[in-house]
N, C-alpha and C positions, 0 to 999 in steps of 0.2 A: 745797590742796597747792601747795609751792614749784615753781614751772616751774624745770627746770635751765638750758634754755638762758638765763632771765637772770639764774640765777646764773653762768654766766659771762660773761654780759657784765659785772656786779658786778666780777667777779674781774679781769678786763680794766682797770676804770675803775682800780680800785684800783692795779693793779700797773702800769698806766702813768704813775697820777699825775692824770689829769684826764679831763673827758669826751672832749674834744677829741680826745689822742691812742689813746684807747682806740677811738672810730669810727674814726681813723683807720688802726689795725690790724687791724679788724674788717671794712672798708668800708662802714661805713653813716655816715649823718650824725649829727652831733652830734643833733641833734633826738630822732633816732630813737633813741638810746642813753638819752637821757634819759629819754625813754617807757618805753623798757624797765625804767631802775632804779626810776623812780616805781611803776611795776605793782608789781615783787617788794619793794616797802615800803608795798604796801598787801595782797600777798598776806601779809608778815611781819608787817606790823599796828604793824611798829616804823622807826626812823629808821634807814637803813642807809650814809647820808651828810651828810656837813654841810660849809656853804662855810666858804672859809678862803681871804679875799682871792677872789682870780680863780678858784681852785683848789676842791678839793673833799678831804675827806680822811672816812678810814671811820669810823663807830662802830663800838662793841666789836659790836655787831650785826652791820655789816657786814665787822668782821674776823671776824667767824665762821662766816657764810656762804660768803666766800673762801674760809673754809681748807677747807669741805665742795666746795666748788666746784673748789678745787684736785683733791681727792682724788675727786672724779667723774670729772672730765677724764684724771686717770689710767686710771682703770678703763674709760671708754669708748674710751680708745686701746689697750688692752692687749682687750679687747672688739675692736675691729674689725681690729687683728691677728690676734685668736684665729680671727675670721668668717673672713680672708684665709686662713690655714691650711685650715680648714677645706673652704672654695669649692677650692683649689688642692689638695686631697687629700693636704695635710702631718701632718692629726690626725685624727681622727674614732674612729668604733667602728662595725664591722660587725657581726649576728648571725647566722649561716647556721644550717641544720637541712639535712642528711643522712643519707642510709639505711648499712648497712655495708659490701655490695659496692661503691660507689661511694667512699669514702674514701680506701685506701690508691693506687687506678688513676686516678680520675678527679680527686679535690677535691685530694690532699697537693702532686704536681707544682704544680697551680695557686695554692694556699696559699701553696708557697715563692715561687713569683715573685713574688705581690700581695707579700708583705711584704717580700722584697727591693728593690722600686721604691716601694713606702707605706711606710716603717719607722715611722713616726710615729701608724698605723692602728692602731686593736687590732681582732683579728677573734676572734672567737669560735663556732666551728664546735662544735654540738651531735649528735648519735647520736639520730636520731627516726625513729619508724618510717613508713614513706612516704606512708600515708594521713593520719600526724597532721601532717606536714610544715607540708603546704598552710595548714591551719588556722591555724599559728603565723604564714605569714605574712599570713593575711588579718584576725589579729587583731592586728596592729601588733607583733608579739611579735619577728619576725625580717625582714631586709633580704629573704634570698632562701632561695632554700628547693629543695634537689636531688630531684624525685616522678617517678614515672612515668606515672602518668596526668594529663592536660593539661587545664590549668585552663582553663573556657570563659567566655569575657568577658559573658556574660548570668547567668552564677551566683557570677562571681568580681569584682568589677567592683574597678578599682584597680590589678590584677595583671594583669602581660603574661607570658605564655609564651616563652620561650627555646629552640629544639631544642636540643639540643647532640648526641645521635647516639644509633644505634640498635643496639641491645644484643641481637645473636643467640643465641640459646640455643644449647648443644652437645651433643651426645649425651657422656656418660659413661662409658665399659665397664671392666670387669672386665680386667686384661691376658692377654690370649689367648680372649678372647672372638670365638667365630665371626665376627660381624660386625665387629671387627676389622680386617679385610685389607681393607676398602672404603674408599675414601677420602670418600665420605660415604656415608649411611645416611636411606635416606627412613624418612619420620616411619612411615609405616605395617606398615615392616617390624619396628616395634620394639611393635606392637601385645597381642601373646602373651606379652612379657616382664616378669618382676614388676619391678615399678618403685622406686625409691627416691625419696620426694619431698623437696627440699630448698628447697622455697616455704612459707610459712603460706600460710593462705589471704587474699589481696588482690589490689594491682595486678599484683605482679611472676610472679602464678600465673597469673592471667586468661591470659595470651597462651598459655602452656603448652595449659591445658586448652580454649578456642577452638581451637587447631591440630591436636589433637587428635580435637577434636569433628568438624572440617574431614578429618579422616583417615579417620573413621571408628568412631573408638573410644575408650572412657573406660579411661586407665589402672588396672590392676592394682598398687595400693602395698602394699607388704610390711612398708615402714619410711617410718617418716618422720623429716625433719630439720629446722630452720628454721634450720639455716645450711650453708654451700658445705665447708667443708673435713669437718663429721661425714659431710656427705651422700657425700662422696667416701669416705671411712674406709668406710661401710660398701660400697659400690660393689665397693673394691678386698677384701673382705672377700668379694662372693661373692652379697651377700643381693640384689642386679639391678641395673638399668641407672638413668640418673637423666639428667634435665635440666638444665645450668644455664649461666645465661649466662657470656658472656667475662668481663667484667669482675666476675666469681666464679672465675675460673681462674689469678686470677695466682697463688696456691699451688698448684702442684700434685702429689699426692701420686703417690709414685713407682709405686703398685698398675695404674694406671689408665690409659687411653687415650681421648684423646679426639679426634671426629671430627665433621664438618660437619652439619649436619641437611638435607635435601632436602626441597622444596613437600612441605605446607605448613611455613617453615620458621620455630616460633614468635622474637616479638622484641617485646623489649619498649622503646619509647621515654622514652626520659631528659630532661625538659625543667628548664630551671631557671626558675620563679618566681620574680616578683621585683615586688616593691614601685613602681608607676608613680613613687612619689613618692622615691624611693628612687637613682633613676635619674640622678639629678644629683650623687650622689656619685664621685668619678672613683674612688676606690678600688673600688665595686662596678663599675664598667664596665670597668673594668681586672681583677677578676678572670671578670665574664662574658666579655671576651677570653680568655684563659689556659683556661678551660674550653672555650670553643669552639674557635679555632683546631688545639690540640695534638693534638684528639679521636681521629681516627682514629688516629694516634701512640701513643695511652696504649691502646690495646685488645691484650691481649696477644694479636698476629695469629701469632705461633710457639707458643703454645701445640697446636695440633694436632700440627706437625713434630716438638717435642719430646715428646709422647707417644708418637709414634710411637717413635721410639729409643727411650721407658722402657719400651715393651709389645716 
């Protein structure tokens, strides 16, 4: 195989003229420049120079190497631009995996700013359900990955853990629901009530049903939902009460009132996963900034006061 670098030094000798000036814009000695072109005309197996007086000038050999030689030198300059871009977080591509509550509260504000300060970035945010999240990112599939349960470094190895904040559940009622007029509602008061469940079963239930368990009792479900706004529909319908976290409340349906939960008060933890290797790209540190800093900022903390007024 032709070694590049003396193809250009080839390309050097030629387009200065002699060996001479070609070490000399090189810095190496005449000596050494010869060595070089002698190897890559025994790596070519052909003549790639012939003297001429004091001087030296190419064969059709060694103008043709040149001109591949020229046309490398481009490419690895246009190459270690593209790497500088890259390093400096002017280009690249991100892949994130997210759940649906977290989307429009948590990832969108922080989306716009990465790509307002990366314009150059492509990110590509996918709709994954939170247990298979992890997975994508432990299969090299995504950059980082928004779960709620926390990847532990003896089962996840590669992948660090990011808190970003901690996601209270809410009690949901019916508007003029007796317990209502409480500014919160202990978990165990709401024991006897049929429930509306608005979890599948996984991580983002687990805290539900441990706080419970911690209360005393396993809820009575009447209906079930696997998202926040049906679960609310039926709420404000009549069919019972429901759990669900803040950042499941930024719609909220006008039937309905919601209020604080009391010990034990379930909550489910938000962490972002993320690729150890991954972590050198300034575009993902810049948006694990944006997700953490704003956090308590994007949790719809008026959503209780404004149900109040709609109940």
């Amino acid at each position: 195989m032709l070694d590049v670098r003396r193809m250009q030094v080839l390309h050097a000798v030629i387009g200065h003229g002699s060996v001479t000036a070609a070490a000399t814009h090189l810095g190496y000695t005449p000596s050494a420049i010869s060595q070089q072109v002698a190897a890559l005309e025994k790596e070519a197996g052909i003549a790639l120079l012939e003297r001429v007086g004091r001087g030296v000038r190419p064969t059709a050999a060694g103008l043709l190497l040149a001109r591949y030689a020229a046309d490398i030198g481009e490419r690895l300059a246009e190459a270690e631009a593209a790497l500088t871009d890259l390093r400096a977080g002017r280009t690249g591509r991100l892949t994130l995996h997210y759940f649906a509550s977290v989307g429009p509260t948590l990832l969108a504000p922080a989306l716009a700013l990465v790509r307002r300060e990366h314009p150059g970035v492509t990110i590509d945010p996918r709709l994954t359900e939170p247990d298979d999240a992890l997975a994508e990112v432990e299969r090299g599939n995504a950059d980082l990955a928004l779960v709620v349960r926390r990847p532990t470094p003896d089962r996840h190895r590669g992948i660090r853990a990011v808190h970003l904040l901690d996601d209270a559940y809410q009690a949901v009622l019916p508007a003029g629901h007796p317990l209502a007029t409480r500014p919160v509602i202990e978990l165990a008061d709401l024991a006897d009530e049929p429930w509306v469940g608005s979890e599948p079963p996984g991580p983002c239930l687990a805290p539900v049903v441990h706080a419970c368990a911690s209360a005393g009792f396993s809820p009575n479900y009447v209906a079930k939902s696997e998202d926040y706004a049906t679960a609310q529909g039926f709420v404000a319908a009549g069919l019972g009460i429901s759990l669900i976290p803040r950042l499941g409340l930024s719609a909220l349906h006008p039937g309905v009132v919601v209020r604080r939960v009391g010990a034990p008060e379930p909550v489910r933890t938000i962490y972002a996963a993320v690729r150890e290797s991954s972590l050198r790209q300034p575009a993902l540190r810049a948006l694990l900034d944006a997700l953490k800093a704003p956090a308590g900022t994007r949790r719809p903390e008026n959503t209780a006061s404004t149900a109040a007024r709609s109940g």
